[in-house]
N, C-alpha and C positions, 0 to 999 in steps of 0.2 A: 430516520437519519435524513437530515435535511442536504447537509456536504460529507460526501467521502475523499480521501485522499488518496491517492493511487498512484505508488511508486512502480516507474517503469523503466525501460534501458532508454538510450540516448542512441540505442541501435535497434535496428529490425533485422532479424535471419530473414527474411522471406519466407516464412512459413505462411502458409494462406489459412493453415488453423488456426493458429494465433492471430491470425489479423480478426478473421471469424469473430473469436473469443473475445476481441479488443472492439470492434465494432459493438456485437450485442450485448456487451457492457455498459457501451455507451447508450446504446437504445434502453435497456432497464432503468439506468442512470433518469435520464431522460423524462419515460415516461412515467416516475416516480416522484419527479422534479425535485432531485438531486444532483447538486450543482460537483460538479469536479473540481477539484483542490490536485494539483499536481507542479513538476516541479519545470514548468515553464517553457517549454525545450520546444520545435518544429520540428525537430528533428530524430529518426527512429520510432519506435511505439510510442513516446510520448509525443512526437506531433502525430500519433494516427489517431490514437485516442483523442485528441484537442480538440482536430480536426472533424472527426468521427462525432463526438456531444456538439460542435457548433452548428453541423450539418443535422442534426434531427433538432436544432432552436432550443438547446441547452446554455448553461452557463458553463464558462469552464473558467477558473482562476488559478491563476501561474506565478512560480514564486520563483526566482532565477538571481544568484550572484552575479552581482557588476563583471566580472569575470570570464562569464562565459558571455553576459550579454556582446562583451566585447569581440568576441568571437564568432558574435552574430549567429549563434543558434535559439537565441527568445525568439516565440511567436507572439511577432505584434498583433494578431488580429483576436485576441481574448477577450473576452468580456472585463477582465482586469489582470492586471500583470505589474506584480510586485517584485522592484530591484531591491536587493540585499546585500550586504559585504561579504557576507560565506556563506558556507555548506550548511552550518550549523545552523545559522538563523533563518538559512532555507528551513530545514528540517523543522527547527522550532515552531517558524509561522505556517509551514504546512500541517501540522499537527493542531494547533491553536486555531486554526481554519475549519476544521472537520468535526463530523458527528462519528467517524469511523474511515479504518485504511484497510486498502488491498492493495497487496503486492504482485504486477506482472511479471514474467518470466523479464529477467534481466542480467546485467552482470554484477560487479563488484559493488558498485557503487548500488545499486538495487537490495542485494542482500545486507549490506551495512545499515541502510532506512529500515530495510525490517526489522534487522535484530535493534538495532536501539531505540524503537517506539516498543515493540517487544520488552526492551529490558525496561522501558519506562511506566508499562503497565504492569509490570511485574513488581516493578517499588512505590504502586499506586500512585505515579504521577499524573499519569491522566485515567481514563473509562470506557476509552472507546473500544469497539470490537474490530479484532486485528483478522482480517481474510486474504487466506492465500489462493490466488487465482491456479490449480495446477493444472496447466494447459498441456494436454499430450505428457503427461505426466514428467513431467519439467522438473518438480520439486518433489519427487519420489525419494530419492535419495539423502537431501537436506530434510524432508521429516522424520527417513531412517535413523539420523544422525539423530534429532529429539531424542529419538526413542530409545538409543542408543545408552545416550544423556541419560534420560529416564533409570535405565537399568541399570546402569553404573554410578547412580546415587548422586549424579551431576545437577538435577532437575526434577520438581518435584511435579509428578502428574498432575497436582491441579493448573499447576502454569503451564506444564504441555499441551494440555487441555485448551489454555488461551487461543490458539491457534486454529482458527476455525478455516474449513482446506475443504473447494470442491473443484473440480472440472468444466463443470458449469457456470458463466457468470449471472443465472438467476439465483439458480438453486442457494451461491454463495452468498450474494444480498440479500434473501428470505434469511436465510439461517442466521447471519449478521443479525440483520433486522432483531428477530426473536431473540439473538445471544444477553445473557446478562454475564457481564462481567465480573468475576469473581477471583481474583490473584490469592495467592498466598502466602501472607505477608511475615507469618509464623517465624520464620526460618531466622527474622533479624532477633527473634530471644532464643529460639530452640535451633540449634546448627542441625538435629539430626534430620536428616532428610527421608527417613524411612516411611 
C-alpha cells in the first residue's frame, strides 16, 4: 500500500490510548512510506494524526469541503489539501487517493465513511482493504452487530469477513498489507443468503 485513508472524528475524548494508538500509526505509516489520505481537519484525532505523519517527515493529504474550510478547521500545513463542494466528493476523492482505509474510533460522521466504502467494496466498487483500528475496544459492539447481521441472514460472512479489526495499529497494517480482497457478489443473482 503506497496511501491509506483514515477516517477519524473531528473530536478527541482525551484518551491517552487512543492518542498512543493514533501516533504509532502514524509512525508505521511513515516508516513504510505510506502517505496519509484523510479527511483534512486540524482539528480532533484528525489533526493529531496530520500532525503526528508530518512530525515523523510523512506525507499527509487532506480532502475537506469548502464548508468547513469556512469554518476554519483545514489544516493548512499538509503536504496538499484538497477543497471540495461536499461530503461526498470528499469521500469519493479520499477513497480514489488510497491503496487501503482504516477507521479510528469516531463518531457519526466516522461510522457513515466506513459503512459506505464498506458497502462499496461489497458491490465491487473499488479493492481496497478496509481496517478497523479497535482501540480499547471501541468497536466491539459495532462488530457484534456484523455478527449479529451475519446470523440473522442480513450479511453474508464472506463480506463480514471484509472487515479486517485489530487493536494494534501494526499488527492491522501487516494484516491489510497481506489481505486480498474478495466480496461476494453472488447475492445480485442468488438473494439466498445462506
Amino acid at each position: 500500500m503506497k496511501s491509506i485513508c483514515v477516517f477519524c472524528g473531528a473530536n478527541f475524548n482525551g484518551d491517552p490510548v487512543l492518542k498512543q494508538a493514533v501516533e504509532q500509526l502514524a509512525e508505521v505509516m511513515v516508516s513504510r512510506d505510506i502517505t496519509l489520505v484523510y479527511g483534512g481537519g486540524k482539528v480532533g484525532v484528525m489533526g493529531i494524526l496530520a500532525d503526528a505523519v508530518l512530525k515523523e517527515g510523512g506525507k499527509a493529504i487532506g480532502i475537506i469541503p469548502q464548508f468547513l474550510m469556512d469554518k476554519e478547521v483545514g489544516h493548512t500545513g499538509l503536504t496538499e489539501l484538497h477543497i471540495v463542494e461536499n461530503m461526498h466528493q470528499r469521500k469519493q476523492m479520499m477513497n480514489d487517493l488510497s491503496d487501503g482505509i482504516i477507521t479510528l474510533p469516531g463518531g457519526l460522521g466516522t461510522l457513515e465513511e466506513f459503512f459506505e466504502v464498506l458497502t462499496w467494496l461489497q458491490l465491487g466498487l473499488h479493492n481496497h482493504p478496509i481496517g478497523l483500528l479497535n482501540v480499547n475496544g471501541y468497536y466491539d459492539f459495532l462488530l457484534k452487530q456484523l455478527d449479529v447481521m451475519v446470523e440473522q441472514k442480513f450479511l453474508k460472512p464472506t463480506n463480514r469477513n471484509l472487515v479486517i479489526t485489530s487493536g494494534d495499529p501494526i499488527e492491522l497494517v501487516n494484516l491489510m498489507d497481506g489481505f486480498n480482497v474478495t466480496p461476494d457478489e453472488v447475492w445480485f443473482k442468488d438473494r439466498n443468503l445462506i
